[in-house]
N, C-alpha and C positions, 0 to 999 in steps of 0.2 A: 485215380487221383492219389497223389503224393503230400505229405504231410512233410510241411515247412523246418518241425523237428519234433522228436518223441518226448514227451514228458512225463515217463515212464521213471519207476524208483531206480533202475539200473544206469539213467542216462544225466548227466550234468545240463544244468539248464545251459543255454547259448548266451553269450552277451550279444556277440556280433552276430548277425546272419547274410552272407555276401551270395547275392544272386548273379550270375554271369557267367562268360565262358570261358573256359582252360583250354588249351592247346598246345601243340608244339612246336616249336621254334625249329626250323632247320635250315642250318647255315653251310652253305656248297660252295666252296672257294679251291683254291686250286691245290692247295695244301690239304683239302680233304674235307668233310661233309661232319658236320655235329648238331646233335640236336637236344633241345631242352626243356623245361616245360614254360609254357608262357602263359600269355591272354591276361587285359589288366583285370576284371574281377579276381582274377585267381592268384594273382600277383598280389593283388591288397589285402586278399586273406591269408597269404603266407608270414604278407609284414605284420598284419597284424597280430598271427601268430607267434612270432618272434616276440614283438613286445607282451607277451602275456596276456594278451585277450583270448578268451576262452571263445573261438569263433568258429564258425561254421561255413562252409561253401556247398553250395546248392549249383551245380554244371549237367552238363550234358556231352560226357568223354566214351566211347565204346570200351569194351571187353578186349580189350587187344595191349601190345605190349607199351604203346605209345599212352593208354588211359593208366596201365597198373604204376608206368615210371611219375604221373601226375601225382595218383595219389599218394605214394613213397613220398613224393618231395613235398607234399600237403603235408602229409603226417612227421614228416620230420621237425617240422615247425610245430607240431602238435594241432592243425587243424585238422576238423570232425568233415569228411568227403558226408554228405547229406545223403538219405534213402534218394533213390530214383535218379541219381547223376550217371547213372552208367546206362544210359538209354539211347545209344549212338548207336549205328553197324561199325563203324572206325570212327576213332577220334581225330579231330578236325586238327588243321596246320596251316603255318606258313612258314613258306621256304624263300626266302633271299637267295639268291645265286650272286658270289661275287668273283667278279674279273679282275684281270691281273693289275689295271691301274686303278681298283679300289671302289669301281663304281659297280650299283647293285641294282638286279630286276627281280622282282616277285610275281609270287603265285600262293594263292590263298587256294585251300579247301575247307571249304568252313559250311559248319551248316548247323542252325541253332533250332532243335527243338525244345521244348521245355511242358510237360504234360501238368494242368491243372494241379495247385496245390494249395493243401486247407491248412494255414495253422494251426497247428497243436497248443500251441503255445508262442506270444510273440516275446520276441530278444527285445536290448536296450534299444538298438539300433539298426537298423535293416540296410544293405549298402546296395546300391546297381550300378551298372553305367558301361557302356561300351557298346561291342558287337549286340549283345543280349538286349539293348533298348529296342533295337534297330531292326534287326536281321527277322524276318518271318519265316515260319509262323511263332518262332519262341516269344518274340517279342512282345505278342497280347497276353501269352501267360506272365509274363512280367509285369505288366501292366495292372493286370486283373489282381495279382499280389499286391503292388503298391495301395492298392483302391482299398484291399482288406482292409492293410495295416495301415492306415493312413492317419486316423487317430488314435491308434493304439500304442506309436512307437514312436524313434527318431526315423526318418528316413533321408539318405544319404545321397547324390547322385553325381555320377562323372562320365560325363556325355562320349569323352575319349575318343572324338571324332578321326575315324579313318572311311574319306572322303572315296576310295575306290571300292568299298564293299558296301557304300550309300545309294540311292537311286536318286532322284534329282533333289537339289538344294531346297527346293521349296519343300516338297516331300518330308526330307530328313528335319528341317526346323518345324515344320509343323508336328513333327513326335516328338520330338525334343520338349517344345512348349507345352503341351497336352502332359508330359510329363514334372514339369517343372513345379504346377500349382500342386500334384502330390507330397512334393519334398518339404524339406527342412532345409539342407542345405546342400549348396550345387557348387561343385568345382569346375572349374575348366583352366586348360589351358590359354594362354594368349592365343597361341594357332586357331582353338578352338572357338573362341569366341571369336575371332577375324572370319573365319570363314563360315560359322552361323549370321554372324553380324558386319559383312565388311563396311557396312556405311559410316558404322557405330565407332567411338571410340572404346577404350578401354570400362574408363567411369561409364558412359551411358550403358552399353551394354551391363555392365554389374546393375544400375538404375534400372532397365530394363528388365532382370530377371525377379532382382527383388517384386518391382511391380506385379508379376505376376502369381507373387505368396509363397517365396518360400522367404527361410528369414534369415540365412547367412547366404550372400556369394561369394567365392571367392578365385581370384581370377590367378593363377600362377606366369609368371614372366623370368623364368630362368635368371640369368647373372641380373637381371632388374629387380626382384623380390619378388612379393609376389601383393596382390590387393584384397583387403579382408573388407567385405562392406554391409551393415545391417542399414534397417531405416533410421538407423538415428546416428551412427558412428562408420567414420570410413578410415582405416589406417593401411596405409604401405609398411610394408615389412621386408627391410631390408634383406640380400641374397647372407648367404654364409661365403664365405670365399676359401675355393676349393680346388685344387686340382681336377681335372677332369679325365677321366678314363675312357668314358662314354656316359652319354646322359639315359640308356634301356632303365628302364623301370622309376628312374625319380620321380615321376608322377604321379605312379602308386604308391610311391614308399611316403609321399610327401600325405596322400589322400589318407593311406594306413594310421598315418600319427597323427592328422589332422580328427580323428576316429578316435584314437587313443585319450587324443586333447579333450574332448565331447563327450565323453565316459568319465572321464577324472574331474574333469571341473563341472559337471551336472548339465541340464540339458536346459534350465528355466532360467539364465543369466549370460548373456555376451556382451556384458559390460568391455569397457573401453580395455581394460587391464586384462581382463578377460582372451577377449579377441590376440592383443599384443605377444600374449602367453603362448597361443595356440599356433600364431603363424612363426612363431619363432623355432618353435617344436617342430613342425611339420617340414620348415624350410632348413632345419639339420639335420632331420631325418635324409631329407634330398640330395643335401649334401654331401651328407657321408656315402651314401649311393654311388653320385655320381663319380665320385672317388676312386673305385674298384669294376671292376669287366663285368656287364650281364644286370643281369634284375637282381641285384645283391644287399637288400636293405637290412637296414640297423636292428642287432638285438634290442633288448631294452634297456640294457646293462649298458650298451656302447653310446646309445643315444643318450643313457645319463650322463655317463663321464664328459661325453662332449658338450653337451652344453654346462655343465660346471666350469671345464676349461673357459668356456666364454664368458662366463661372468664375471665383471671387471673385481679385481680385488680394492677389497675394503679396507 
């Protein structure tokens, strides 16, 4: 059994603690092969390394050269790689292979274990979401963690549905919702919510997960904004308008600051002004992302200047 984190006099407490899986990205085009480190839990503890949260990632990457380049590019953002994340034989990938008129096929190796782990100590905020919801057998230690902390903390989730490493649609939404009543608050994309919900609209679906106990949704919709929704207040939040490079990682970067927003403004008020704050944040973090090539989100230096820029002068 592995311990969530040491609270030992040598060790800084965690604010954040993001459970999920890191990977690598490898891209095969005919100009030549590169690879990087990816996976969205690992991708939102980097953002949110960058903006200064003292955060922590809890994965499961092997001993080999594809898990050490992980951790380098965790640690360069200053996140803590968690005891027991190196318990892979290789760490897991996905490769795009792209052709010469720009279209792409994949192959996933991926494979999620995750061994029993006790709290030492629990963070502000506890983050999951992704392959690591889903994927077995890692998936019930995930689960078994949410159950610990579940009145002990914030807990965060972002479903990050990729629909070809899912087994059937009823299957995958039936874990989804089993996890839902543990959270606080759930993200998703529009995709994602279409393709858990396609009968549903936007609002209902957000009505829908509320229903089920957690107490923020919120639904992201690219160049649309995105939808912030508790039981008492619903506001749309208009896009930033941005150049576009590629949209790789705006979702985490958007979820990372949306985390950031949840630690700075407290955890016991989503008032109207509240909520307006948070999606604004999160949807320049996106922006600024989508901006530049790769999973490349905002320090927390860039993310303040830019929303200064946008505040209308007085």
């Amino acid at each position: 059994m592995h311990y969530l984190a040491s609270a030992g006099p040598s060790r800084q407490f965690l604010d954040v603690v993001v459970v999920g899986e890191a990977l690598t990205d490898v891209v095969t085009s005919p100009e030549g092969t590169t690879e990087y480190p990816s996976g969205s839990p690992a991708n939102v503890a980097y953002g949110l390394g960058l903006l200064g949260i003292n955060t922590g990632l809890l994965t499961a990457i092997g001993e080999d050269e594809r898990g050490a380049a992980i951790e380098r590019h965790l640690h360069s953002a200053g996140v803590t790689l968690l005891p027991g994340s190196y318990s892979l034989d290789r760490t897991a990938s996905a490769t795009a292979t792209l052709s010469t008129d720009g279209s792409a096929s994949y192959d996933f190796e991926i494979s999620w274990v995750l061994e029993p782990v006790a709290p030492a100590y629990v963070p502000k905020i506890l983050h999951t979401g992704s392959i690591a919801t889903f994927l077995a057998p890692g998936a019930d230690a995930v689960k078994a963690l949410l159950q610990q902390c579940r009145h002990e903390c914030m807990i965060t989730y972002d479903p990050n549905i990729r629909p070809a490493l899912l087994g059937s649609h009823a299957e995958a939404t039936s874990i989804f919702e089993e996890l839902v009543h543990l959270t606080d608050v759930v993200k998703l994309s529009d995709e994602d919510a279409r393709w858990l919900y396609p009968r549903k609209d936007l609002d209902d679906t957000a009505s829908h997960i509320l229903g089920m106990g957690t107490g923020l949704a919120v639904i992201t919709k690219g160049a649309q904004g995105s939808l912030l929704a508790t039981a008492t207040t619903r506001l749309n939040i208009p896009s930033v308008t941005s150049g576009v490079a590629d949209s790789i990682g705006a979702g985490d970067s958007y979820m990372a600051a949306l985390i950031l927003g949840l630690l700075t403004r407290g955890t016991d008020s989503l008032a109207p002004a509240v909520l307006e704050q948070l999606g604004r944040t999160a949807s320049m973090a996106a922006a600024i992302t989508v901006r530049r090539r790769g999973a490349n989100p905002p320090t927390l230096e860039e993310l303040r200047t830019h929303l200064l820029q946008q505040q209308p002068a007085s």
